[in-house]
C-alpha atoms as an extended CHARMM CRD file, in Angstrom:
* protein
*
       241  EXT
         1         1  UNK       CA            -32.8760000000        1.0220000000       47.9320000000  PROA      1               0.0000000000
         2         2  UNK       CA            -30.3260000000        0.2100000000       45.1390000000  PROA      2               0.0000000000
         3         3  UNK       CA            -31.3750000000       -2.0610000000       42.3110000000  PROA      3               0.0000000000
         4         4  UNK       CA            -29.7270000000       -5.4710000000       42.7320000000  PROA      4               0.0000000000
         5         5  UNK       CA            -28.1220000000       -6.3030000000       39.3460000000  PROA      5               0.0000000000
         6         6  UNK       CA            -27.8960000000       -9.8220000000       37.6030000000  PROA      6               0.0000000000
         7         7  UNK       CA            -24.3780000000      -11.6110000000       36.4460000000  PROA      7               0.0000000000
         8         8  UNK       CA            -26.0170000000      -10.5020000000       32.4300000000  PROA      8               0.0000000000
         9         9  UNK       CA            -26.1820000000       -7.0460000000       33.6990000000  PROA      9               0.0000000000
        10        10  UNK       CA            -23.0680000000       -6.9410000000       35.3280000000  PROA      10              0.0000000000
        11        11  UNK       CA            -21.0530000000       -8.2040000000       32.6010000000  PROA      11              0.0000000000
        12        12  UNK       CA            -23.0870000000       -6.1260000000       29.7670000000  PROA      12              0.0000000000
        13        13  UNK       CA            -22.3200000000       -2.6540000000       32.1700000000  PROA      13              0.0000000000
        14        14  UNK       CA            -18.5260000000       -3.8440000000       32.1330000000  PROA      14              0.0000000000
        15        15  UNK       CA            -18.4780000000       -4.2600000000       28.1970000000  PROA      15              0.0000000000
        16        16  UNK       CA            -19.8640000000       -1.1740000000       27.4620000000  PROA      16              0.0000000000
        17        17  UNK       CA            -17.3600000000        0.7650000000       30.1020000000  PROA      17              0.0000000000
        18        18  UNK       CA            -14.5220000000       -0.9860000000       27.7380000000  PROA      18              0.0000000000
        19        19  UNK       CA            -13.2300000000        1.2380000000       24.6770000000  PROA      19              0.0000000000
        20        20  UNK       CA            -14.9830000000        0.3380000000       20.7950000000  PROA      20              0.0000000000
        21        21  UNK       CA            -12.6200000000       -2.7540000000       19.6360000000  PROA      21              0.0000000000
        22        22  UNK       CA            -10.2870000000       -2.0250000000       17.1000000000  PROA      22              0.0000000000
        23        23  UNK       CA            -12.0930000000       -2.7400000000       13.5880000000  PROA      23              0.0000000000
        24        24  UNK       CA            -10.2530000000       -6.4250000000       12.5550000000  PROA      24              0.0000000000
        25        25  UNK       CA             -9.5820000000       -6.8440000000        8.4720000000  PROA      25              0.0000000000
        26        26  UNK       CA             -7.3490000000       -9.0330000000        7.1200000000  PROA      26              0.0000000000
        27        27  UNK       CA             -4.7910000000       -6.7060000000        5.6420000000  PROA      27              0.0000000000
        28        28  UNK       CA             -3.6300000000       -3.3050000000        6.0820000000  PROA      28              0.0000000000
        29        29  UNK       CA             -2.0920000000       -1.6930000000        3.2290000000  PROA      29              0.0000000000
        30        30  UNK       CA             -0.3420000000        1.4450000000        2.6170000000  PROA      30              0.0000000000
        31        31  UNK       CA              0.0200000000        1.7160000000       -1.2430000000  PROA      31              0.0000000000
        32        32  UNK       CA              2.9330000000        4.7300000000       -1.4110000000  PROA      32              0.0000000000
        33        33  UNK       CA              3.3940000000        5.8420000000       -5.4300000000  PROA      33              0.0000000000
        34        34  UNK       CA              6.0510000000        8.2440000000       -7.3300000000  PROA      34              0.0000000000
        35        35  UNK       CA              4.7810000000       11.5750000000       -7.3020000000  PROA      35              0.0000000000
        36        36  UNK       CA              8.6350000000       13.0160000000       -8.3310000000  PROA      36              0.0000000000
        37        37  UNK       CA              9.8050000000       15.4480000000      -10.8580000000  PROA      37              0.0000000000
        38        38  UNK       CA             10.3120000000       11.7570000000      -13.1570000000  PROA      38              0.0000000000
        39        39  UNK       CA              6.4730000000       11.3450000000      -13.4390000000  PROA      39              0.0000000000
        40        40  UNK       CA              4.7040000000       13.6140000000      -15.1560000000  PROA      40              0.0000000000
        41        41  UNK       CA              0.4770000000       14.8500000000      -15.1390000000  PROA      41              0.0000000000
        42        42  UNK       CA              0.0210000000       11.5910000000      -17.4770000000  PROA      42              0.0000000000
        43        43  UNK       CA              1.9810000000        8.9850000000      -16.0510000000  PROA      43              0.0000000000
        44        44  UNK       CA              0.5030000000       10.1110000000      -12.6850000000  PROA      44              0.0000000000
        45        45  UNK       CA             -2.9500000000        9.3820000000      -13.6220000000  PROA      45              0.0000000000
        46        46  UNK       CA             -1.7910000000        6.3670000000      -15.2600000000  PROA      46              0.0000000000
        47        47  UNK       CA             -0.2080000000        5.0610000000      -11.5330000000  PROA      47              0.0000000000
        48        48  UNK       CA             -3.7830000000        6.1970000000      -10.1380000000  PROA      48              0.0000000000
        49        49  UNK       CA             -5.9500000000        4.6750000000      -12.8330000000  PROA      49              0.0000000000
        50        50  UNK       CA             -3.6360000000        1.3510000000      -12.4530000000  PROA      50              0.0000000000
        51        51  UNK       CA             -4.4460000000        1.2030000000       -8.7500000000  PROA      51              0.0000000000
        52        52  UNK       CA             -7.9520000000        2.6450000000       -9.0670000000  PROA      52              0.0000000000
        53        53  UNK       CA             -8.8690000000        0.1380000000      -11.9070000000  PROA      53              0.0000000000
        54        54  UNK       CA             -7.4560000000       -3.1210000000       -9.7260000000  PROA      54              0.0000000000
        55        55  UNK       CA             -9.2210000000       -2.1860000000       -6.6300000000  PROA      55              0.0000000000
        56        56  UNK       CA            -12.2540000000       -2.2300000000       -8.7010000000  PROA      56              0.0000000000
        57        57  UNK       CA            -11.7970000000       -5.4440000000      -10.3820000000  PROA      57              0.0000000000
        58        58  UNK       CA            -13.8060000000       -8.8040000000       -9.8750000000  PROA      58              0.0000000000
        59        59  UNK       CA            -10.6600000000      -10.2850000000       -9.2810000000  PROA      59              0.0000000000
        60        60  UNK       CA             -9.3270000000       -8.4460000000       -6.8250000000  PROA      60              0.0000000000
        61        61  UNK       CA            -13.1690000000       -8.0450000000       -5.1590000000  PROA      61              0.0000000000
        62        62  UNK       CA            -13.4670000000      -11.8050000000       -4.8090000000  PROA      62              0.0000000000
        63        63  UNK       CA             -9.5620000000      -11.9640000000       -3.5100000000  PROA      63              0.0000000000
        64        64  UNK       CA            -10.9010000000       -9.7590000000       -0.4440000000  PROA      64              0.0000000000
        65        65  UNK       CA            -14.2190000000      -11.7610000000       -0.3200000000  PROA      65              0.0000000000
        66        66  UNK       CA            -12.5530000000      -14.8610000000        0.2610000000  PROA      66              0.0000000000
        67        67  UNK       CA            -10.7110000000      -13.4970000000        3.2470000000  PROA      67              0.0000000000
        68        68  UNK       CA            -11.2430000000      -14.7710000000        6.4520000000  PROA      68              0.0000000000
        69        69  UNK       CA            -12.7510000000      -10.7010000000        7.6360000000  PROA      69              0.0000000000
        70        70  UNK       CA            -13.5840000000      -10.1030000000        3.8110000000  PROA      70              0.0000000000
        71        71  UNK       CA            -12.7410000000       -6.7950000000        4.0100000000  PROA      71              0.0000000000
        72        72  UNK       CA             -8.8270000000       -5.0560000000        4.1070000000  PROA      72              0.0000000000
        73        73  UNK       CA             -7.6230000000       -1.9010000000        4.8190000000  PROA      73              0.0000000000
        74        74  UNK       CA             -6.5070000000        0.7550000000        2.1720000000  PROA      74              0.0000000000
        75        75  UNK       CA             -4.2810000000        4.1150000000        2.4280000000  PROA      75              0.0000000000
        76        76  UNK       CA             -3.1630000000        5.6990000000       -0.4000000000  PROA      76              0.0000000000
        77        77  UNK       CA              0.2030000000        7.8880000000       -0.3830000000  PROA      77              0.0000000000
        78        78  UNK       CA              2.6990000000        9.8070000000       -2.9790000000  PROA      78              0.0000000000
        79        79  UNK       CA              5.7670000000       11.0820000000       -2.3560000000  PROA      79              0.0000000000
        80        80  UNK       CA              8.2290000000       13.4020000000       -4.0400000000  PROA      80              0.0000000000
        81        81  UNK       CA             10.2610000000       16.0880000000       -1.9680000000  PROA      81              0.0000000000
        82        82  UNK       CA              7.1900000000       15.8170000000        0.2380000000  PROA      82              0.0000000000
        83        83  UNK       CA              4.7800000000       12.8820000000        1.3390000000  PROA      83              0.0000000000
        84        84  UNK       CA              0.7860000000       13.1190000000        0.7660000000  PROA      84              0.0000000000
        85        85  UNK       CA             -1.8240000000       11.2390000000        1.6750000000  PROA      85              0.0000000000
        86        86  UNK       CA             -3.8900000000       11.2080000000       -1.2740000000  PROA      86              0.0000000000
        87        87  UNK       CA             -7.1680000000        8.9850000000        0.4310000000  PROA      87              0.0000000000
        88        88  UNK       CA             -7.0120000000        8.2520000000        3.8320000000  PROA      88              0.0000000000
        89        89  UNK       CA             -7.7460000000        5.1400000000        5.4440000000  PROA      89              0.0000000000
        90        90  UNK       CA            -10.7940000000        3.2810000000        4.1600000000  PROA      90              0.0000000000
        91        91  UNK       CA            -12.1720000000       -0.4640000000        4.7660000000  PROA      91              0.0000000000
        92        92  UNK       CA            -12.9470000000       -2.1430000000        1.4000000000  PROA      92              0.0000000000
        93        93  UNK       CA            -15.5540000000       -4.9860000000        1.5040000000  PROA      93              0.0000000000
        94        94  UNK       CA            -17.2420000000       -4.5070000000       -1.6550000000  PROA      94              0.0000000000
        95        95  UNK       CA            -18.1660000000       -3.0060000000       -5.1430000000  PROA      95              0.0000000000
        96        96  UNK       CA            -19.1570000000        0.4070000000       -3.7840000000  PROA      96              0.0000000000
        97        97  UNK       CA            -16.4380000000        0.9790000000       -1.5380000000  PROA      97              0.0000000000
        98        98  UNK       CA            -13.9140000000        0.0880000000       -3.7320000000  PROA      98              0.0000000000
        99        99  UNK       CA            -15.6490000000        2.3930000000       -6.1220000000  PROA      99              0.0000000000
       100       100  UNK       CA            -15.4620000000        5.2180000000       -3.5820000000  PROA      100             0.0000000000
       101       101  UNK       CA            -11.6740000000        4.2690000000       -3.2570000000  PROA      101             0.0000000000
       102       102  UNK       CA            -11.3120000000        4.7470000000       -7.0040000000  PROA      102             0.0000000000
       103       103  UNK       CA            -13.4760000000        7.5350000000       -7.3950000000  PROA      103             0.0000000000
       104       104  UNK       CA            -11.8570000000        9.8350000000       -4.2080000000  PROA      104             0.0000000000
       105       105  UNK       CA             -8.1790000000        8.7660000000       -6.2280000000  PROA      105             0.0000000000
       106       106  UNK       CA             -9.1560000000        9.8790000000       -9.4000000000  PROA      106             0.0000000000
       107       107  UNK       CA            -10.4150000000       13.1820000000       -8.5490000000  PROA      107             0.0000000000
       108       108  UNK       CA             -7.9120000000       14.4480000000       -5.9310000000  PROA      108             0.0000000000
       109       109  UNK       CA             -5.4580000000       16.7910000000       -7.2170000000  PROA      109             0.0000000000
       110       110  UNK       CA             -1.6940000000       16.5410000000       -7.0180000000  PROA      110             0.0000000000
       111       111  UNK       CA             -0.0710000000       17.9950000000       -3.7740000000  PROA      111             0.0000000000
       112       112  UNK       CA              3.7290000000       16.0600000000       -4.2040000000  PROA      112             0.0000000000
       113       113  UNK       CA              6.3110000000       17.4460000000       -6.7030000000  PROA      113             0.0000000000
       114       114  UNK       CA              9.9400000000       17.6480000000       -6.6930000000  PROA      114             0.0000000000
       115       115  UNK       CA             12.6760000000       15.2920000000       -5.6520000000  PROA      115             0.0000000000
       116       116  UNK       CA             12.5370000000       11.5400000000       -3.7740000000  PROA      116             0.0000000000
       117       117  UNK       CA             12.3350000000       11.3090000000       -0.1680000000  PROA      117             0.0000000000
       118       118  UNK       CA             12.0510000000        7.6640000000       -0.2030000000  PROA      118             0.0000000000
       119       119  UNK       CA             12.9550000000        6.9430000000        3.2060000000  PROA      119             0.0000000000
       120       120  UNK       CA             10.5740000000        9.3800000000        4.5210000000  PROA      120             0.0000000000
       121       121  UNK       CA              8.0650000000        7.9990000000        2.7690000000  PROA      121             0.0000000000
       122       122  UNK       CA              8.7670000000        4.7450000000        3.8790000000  PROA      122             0.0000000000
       123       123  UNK       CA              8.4790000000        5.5000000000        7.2130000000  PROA      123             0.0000000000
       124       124  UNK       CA              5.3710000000        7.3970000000        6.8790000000  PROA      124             0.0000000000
       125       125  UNK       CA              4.0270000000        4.2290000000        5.3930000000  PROA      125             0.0000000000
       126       126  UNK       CA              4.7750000000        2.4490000000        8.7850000000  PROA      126             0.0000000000
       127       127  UNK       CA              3.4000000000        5.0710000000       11.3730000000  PROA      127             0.0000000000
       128       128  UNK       CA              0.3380000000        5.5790000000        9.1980000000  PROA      128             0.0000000000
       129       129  UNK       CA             -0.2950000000        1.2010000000        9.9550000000  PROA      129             0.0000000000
       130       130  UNK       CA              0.9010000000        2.2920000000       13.2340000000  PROA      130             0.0000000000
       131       131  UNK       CA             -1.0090000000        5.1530000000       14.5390000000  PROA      131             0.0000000000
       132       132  UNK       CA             -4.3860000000        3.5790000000       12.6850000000  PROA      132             0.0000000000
       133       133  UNK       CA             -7.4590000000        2.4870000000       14.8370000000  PROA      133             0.0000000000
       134       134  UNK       CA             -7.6110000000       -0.6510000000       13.1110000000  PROA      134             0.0000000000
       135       135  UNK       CA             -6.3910000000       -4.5220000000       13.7900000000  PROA      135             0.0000000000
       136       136  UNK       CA             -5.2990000000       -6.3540000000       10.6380000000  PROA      136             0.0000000000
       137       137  UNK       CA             -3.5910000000       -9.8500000000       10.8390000000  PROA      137             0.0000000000
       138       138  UNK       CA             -0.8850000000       -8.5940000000        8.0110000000  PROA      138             0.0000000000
       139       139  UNK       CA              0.9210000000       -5.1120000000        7.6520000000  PROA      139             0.0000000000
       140       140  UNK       CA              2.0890000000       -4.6260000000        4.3610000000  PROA      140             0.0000000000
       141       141  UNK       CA              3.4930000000       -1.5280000000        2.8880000000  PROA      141             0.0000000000
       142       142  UNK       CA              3.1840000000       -1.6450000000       -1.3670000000  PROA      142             0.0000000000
       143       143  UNK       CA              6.1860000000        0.9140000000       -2.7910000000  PROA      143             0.0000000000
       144       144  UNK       CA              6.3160000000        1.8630000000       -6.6100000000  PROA      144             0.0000000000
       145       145  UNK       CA              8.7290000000        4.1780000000       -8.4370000000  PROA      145             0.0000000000
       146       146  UNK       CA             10.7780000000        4.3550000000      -11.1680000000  PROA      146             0.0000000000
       147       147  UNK       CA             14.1500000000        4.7230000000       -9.2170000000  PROA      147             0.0000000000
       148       148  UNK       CA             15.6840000000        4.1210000000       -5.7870000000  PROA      148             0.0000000000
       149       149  UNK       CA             16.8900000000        7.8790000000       -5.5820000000  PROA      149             0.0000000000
       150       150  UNK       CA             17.1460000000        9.0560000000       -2.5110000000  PROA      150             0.0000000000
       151       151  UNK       CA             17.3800000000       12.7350000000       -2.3760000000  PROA      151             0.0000000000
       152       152  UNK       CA             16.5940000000       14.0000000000        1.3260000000  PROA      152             0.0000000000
       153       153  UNK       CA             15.8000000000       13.0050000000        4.5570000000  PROA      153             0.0000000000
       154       154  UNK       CA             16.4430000000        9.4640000000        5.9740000000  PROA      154             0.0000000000
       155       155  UNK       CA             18.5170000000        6.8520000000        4.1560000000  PROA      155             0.0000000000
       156       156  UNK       CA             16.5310000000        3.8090000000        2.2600000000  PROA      156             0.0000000000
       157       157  UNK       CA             18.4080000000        1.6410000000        4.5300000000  PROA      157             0.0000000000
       158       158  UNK       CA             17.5820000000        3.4150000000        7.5500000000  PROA      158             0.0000000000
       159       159  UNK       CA             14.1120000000        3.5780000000        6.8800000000  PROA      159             0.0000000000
       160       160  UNK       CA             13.3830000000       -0.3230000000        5.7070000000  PROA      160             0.0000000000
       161       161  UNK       CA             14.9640000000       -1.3980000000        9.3260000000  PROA      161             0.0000000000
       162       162  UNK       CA             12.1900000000        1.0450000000       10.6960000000  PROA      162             0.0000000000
       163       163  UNK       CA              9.4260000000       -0.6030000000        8.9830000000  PROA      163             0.0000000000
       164       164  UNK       CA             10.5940000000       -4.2860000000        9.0720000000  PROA      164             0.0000000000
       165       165  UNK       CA             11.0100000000       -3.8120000000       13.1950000000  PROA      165             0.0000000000
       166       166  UNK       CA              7.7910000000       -3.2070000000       13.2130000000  PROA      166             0.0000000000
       167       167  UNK       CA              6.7890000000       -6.0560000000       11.8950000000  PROA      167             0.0000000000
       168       168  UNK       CA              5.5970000000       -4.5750000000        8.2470000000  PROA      168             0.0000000000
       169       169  UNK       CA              6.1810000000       -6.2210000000        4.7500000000  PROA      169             0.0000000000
       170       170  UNK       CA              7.6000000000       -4.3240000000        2.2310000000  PROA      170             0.0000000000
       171       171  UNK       CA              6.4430000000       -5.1760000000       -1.3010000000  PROA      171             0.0000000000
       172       172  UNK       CA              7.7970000000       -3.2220000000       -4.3500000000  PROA      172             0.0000000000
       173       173  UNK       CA              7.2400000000       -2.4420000000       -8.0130000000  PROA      173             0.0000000000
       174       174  UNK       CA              9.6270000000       -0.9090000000      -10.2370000000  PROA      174             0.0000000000
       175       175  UNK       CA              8.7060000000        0.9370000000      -12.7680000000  PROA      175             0.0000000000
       176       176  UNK       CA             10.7190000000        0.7930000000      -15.7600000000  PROA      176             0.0000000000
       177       177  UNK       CA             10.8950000000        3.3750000000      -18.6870000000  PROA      177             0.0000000000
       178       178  UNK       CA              7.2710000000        3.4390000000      -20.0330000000  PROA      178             0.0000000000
       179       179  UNK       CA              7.1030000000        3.4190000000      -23.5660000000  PROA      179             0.0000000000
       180       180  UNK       CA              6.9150000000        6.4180000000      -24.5990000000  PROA      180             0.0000000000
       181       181  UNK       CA              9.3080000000        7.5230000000      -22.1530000000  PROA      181             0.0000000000
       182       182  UNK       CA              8.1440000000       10.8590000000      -21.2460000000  PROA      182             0.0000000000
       183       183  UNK       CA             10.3430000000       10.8920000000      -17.5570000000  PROA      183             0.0000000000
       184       184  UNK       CA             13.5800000000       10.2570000000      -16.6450000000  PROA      184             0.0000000000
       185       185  UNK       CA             14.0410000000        6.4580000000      -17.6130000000  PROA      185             0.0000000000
       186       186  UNK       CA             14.8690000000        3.9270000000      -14.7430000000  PROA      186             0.0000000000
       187       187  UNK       CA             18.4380000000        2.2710000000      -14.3410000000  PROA      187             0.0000000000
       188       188  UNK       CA             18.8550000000       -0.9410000000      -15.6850000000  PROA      188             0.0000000000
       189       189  UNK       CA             19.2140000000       -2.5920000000      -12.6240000000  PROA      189             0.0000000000
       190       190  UNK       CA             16.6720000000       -1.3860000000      -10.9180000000  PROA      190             0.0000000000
       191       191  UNK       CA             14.7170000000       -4.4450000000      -10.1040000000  PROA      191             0.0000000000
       192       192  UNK       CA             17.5560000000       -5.8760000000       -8.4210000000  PROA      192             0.0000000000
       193       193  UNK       CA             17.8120000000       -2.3870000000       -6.2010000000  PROA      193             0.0000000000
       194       194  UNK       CA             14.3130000000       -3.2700000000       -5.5300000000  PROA      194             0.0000000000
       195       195  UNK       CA             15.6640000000       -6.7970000000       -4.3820000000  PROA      195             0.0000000000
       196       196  UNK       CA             18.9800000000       -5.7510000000       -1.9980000000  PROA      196             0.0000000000
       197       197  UNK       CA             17.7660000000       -2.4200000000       -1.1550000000  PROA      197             0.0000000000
       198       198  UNK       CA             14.0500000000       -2.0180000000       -0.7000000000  PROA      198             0.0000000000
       199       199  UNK       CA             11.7920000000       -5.0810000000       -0.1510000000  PROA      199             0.0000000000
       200       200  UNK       CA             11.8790000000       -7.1300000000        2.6410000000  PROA      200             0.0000000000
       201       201  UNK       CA              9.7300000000       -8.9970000000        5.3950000000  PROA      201             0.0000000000
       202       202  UNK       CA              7.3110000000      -12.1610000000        5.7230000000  PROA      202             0.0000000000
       203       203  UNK       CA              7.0450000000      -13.1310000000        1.5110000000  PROA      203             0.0000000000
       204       204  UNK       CA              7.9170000000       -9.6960000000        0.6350000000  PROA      204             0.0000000000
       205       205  UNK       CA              8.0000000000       -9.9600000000       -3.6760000000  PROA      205             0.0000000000
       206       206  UNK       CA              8.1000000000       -7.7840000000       -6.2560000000  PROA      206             0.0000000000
       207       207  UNK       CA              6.6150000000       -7.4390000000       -9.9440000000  PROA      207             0.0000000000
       208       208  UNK       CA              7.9310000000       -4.5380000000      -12.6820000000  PROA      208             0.0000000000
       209       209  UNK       CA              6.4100000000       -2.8140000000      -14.8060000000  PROA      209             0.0000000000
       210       210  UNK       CA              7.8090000000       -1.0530000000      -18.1500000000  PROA      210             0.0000000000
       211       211  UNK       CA              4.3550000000        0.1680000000      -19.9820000000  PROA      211             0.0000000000
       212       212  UNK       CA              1.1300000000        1.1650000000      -19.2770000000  PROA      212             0.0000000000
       213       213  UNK       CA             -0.5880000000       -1.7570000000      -19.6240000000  PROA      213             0.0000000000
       214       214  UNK       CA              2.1670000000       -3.9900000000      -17.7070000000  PROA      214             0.0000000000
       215       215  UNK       CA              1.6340000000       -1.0860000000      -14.8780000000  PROA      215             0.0000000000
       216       216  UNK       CA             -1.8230000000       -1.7680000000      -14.8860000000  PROA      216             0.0000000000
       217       217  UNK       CA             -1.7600000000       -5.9580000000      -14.7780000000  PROA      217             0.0000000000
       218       218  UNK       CA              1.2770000000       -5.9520000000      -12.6120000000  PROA      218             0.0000000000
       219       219  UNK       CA             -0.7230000000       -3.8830000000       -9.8560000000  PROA      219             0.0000000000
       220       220  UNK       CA             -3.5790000000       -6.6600000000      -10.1610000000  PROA      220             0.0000000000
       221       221  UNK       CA             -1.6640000000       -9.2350000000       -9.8660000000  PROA      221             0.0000000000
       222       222  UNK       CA              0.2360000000       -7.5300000000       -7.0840000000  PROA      222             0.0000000000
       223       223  UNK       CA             -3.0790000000       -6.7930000000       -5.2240000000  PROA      223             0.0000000000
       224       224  UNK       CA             -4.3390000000      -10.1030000000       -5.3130000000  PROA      224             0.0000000000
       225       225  UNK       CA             -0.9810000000      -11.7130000000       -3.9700000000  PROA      225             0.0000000000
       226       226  UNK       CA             -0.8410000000       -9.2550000000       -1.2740000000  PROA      226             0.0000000000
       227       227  UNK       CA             -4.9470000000       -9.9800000000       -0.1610000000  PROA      227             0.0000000000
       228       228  UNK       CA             -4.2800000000      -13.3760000000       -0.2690000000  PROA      228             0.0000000000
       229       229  UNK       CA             -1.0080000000      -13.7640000000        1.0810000000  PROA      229             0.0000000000
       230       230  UNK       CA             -0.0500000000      -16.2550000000       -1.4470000000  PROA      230             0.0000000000
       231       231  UNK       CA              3.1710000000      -16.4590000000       -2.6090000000  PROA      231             0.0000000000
       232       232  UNK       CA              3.9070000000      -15.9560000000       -6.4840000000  PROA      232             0.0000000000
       233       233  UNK       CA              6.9570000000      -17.1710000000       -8.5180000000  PROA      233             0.0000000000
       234       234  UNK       CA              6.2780000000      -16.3050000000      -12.3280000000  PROA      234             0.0000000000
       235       235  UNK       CA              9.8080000000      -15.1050000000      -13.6970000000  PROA      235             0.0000000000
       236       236  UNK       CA              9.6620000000      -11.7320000000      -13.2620000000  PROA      236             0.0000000000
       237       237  UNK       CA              9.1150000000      -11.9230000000       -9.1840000000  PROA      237             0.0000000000
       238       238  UNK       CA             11.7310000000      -11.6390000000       -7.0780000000  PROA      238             0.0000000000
       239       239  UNK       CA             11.3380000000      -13.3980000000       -4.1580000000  PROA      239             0.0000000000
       240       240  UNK       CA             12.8370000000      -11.7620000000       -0.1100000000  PROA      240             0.0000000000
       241       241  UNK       CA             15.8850000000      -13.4080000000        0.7700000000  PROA      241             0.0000000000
């Protein structure tokens, strides 16, 4: 004789047929850095520390906090005449992961040299939000370098209609000529190529950057505005058309 089952059981046997839910955080980010023949062994580490040392900051720890999940959604990529992902995917809700963000960053060696393949990279940005198994309410895609050159694969152009179709902010920080210049300095105009050529989507911004210690508060800064989704408008930020 087969065991009658109640409405509970029913609907607890259906659940647990479904697949696992997609893991929901408030943002997705895909933080994509110069890894080109421009930036050298120092100013690499500097772009890692910068990143490593905001992620790890009480301010940007209580910006996630007060998130509706508390918790976002980190990938780390550089680019030069290839693309790397430097630390994979990884949900940040605290100290210690952060920490373990920061720590896996620091320690990974260098796998990108040569040339820019910006649009490439751009677009790798968007499938790796794409082809994730996780459900944020933004999509934001956070692109630093210290030029727009594009030296390979698809066009800059090309590539921002990619990401903006599906639905992904692009927010971007130039990096001018750090003092001392030890790399091929930026143009001068390249926060305005940053403006018409590169950024684009729901508040897409941008902050620059021309010395270490700009690098490092302007990522902050950047990383808290992104989290929050709050609009900035200090002098230096460019705001999307």
């Amino acid at each position: 004789m087969r065991p009658i089952l109640t409405v509970s059981a029913l609907i607890l046997s259906a659940l647990l047929a479904l697949p696992a839910a997609a893991q929901d955080v408030d943002l997705e980010l895909v933080l994509i850095t110069d890894a080109s023949g421009s930036i050298d062994p120092v100013e690499l580490q500097m772009q890692r520390g910068g990143y490593a040392s905001a992620l790890t900051s009480p301010e940007v720890l209580a910006a996630i906090g007060n998130t509706a999940y508390g918790s976002i959604a980190v990938t780390y990529l550089e680019f030069a005449a290839n693309t790397d992902v430097v630390v994979p995917w990884t949900t940040i809700s605290n100290q210690a992961e952060a920490q373990a963000f920061a720590d896996a960053l620091s320690q990974a060696p260098r796998r990108a040299y040569g040339g820019n393949v910006i649009g490439a990279a751009l677009m790798q940005g968007a499938d790796l939000i794409e082809g994730n198994e996780i459900d944020g309410w933004r999509k934001v895609i956070d692109f630093s370098s210290d030029s727009l050159r594009n030296m390979g694969g698809p066009s800059i152009e090309a590539a921002r209609e990619y990401v903006l179709a599906a639905g992904i902010t692009i927010n971007g920080l130039p990096v001018l000529c750090l003092d001392p210049c030890s790399g091929r300095p930026a143009g001068p105009n390249l926060e305005q190529e940053y403006q018409d050529r590169l950024i684009g989507g729901n508040g897409a911004f941008l902050v620059t950057a021309d010395s270490d210690q700009s690098f490092a508060d302007a990522v902050k800064r950047k990383l808290i505005v992104e989290i929050s989704g709050r609009h900035i408008g200090a002098p230096r930020d460019l705001a999307n058309r």
